[in-house]
N, C-alpha and C positions, 0 to 999 in steps of 0.2 A: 351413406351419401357422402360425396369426396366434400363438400360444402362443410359438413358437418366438421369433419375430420380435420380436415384444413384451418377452422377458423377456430377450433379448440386449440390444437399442437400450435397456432401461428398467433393468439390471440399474446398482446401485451399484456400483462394482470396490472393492476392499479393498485396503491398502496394508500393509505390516509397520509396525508403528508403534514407538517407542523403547522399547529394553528399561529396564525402570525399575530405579531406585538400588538395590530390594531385591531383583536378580537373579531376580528374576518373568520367567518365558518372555514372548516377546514376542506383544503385542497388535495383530491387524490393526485400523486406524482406516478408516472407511468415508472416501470421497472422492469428490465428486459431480462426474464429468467435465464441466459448464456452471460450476462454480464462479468462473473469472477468463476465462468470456466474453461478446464483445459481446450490447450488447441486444439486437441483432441477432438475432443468433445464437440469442436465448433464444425469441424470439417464432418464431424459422424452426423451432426444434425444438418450441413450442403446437402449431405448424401441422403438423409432421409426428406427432404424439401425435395431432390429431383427424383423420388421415388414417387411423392406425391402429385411431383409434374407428371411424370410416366401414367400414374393413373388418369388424368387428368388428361391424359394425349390420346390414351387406350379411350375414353371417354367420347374424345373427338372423332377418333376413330370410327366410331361405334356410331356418326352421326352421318358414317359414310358409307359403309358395310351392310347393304341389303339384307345378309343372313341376317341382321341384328333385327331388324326390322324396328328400330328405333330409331328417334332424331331424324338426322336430313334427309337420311334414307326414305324413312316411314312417310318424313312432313312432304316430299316432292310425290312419291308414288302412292299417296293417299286423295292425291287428283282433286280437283274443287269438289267440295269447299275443304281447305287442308287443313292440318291440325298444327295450326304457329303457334296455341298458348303450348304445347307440352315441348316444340321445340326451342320456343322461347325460353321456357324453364332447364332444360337442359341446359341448353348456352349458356343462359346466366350461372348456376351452379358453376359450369365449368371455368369461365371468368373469373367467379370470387375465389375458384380455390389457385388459379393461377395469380391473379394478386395478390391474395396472402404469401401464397409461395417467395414471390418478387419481393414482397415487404419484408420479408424475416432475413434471405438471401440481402438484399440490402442495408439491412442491419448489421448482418454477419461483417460483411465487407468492411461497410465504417468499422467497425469494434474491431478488424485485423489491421487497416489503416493508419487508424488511431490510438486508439487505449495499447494495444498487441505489439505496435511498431512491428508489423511485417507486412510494409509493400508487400513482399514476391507474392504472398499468398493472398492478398488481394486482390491483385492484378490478376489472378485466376480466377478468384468469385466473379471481378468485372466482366471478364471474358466470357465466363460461362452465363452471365447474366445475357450477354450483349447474344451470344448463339442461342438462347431460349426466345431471345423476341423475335430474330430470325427464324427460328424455328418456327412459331407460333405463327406469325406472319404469314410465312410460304405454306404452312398446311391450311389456315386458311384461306385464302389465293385457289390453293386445289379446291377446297369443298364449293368455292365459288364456280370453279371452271365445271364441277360436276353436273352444275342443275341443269334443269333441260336444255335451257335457253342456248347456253352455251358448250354442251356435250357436242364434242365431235368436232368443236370449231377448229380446235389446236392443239391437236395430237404430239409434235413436236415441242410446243411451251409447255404440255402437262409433263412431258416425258424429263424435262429439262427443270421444271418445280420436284418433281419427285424425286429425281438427282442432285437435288440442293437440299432434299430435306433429309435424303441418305451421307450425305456428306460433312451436311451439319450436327447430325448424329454423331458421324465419327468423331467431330472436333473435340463437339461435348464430351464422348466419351474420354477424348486424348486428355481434356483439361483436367476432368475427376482424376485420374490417375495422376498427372503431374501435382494438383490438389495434394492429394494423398501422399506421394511421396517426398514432397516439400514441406508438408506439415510435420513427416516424421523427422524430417533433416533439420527444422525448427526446434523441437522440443530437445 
């Protein structure tokens, strides 16, 4: 389950932190496991965050693809009374593992901002953060336009959403690459 997956690989660990002077029980201190690694290292784990976006999209996908016969597909053409708790569950799953995604991707960013001193290579994590809510946005927008209600209304808006979600792929893709190439021009 991508939920699973996502909130393991994305999960903060907690460390016991020093019991203070005023015999205060002790405080776990978050500790972010990429904190003293390569740049490397930082941009291979961008790249496996939008791997798990990818599934995570495949996921969405699959809430729109009849053959699947899951999700929005299923919950719309299962006719009253529909089945909203498994579609529910789905979404949600898909949600948490795209938030975790966003929170480690955000992390990353600060830690190349800050600790890294490398602007340039932040300013690509931002971008690619900023084309995934795009992303995310405009495929949901389509799944909206799909349900009955609205099927058929606006052949030309849908057509003009699905060209903005093909386009903002490209971007994405452009940034992982310059990502990748700018990180090795850093080390």
């Amino acid at each position: 389950m991508i939920i699973t997956e996502a909130a393991t690989e994305s999960a903060v660990p907690a460390v016991p932190g020093d019991v203070e002077a005023t015999g205060a029980p002790e405080r776990e201190q978050l500790v972010w496991p990429w904190k003293d690694a390569a740049i490397r290292a930082l941009v291979q784990r961008i790249h496996q965050l939008q791997a798990e976006r990818a599934q995570a999209f495949r996921r969405l996908d699959d809430l729109r693809i009849p053959a699947c016969r899951r999700g929005h597909r299923q919950y719309l053409s299962s006719g009253p009374p529909y089945d909203f708790p498994r579609y529910r569950s789905t979404v949600h799953e898909v949600t948490q593992a795209f938030a975790a995604a966003s929170r480690e991707v955000l992390a990353v960013e600060a830690e190349l901002a800050g600790p890294r001193a490398q602007p340039l290579l932040a300013s690509h994590v931002r971008r690619l953060q900023q084309l995934e809510e795009t992303r995310l946005a405009t495929v949901a927008l389509l799944q909206l336009m799909g349900t009955p209600e609205l099927t058929g209304q606006d052949n030309l808006q849908m057509h003009r959403l699905k060209m903005k979600v093909i386009k903002t792929m490209e971007a994405i893709s452009d940034v992982l690459q310059d990502l990748r190439f700018d990180a090795e021009s850093a080390e």
